[in-house]
N, C-alpha and C positions, 0 to 999 in steps of 0.2 A: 504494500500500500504506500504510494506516495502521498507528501504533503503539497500543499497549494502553494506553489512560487512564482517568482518573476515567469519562469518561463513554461508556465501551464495553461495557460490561455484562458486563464477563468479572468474576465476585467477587473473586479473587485482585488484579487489579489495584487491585480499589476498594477492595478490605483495605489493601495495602498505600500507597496515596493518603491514605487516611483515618490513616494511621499507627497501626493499631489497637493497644493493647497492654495485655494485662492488668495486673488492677487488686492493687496489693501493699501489703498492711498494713505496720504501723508494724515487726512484730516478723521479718516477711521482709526489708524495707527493712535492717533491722539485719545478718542474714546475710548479701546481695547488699552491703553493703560489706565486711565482712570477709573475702569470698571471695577477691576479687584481692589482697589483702594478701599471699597464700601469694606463693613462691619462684615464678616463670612463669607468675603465675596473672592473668588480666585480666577484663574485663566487658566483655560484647556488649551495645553501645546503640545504636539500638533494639531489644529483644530480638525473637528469629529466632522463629517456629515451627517445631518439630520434630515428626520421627513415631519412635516406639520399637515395640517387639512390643509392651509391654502397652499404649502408649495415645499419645496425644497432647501435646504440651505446647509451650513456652518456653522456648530456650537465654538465660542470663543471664550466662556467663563461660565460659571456657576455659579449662586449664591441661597446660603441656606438662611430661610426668615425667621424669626423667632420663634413662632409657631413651627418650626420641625419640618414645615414643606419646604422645597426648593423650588427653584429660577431658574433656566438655561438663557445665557444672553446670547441672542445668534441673529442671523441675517439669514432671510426668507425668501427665496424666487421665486416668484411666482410666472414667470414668460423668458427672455434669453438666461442662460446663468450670466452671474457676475454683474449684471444689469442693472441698477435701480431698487437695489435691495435696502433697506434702512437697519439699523444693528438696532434691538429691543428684546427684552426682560421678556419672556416666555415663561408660561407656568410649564414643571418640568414634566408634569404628565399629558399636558400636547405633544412633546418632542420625543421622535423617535429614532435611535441611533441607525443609522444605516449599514449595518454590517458588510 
């Protein structure tokens, strides 16, 4: 039995081999620091993809409330990738890791 690598042609594995990860301007860059700053709040490196109802996207942090639930902060496509996405606090049971 082989394992899943770069060169088994499954996409998912050669995504994540290639360590693919979107591309963040100077003035996202700015947000994605300031995020973790908050009280329980961190950043996921390398950022994860995720799936939401309305689209697709990038977890970039996490932050747990005091109440015990948790936040995914991530950026959502809804139409091209990379496109027009805005970075926002997600409740962490919309967001689904994309294996």
């Amino acid at each position: 039995m082989s394992s899943l690598g770069c060169g088994s042609g499954v996409t998912v594995a050669r995504l994540r081999c290639a360590q693919v990860t979107p591309p963040v301007s100077d003035e996202r860059e700015r947000e994605l620091q300031a995020a973790p700053a908050r009280p329980r709040a961190s950043r996921v490196l390398p950022p994860r993809p995720v799936a939401h109802a309305t689209g697709v996207g990038w977890l970039w942090g996490r932050m747990q409330l005091p109440d015990g639930s948790w936040l995914g902060l991530a950026t959502l496509f809804t139409g091209i990738v990379f496109d027009g996405a805005q970075l926002h606090w997600y409740s962490a049971h919309e967001l689904r890791i994309v294996a």
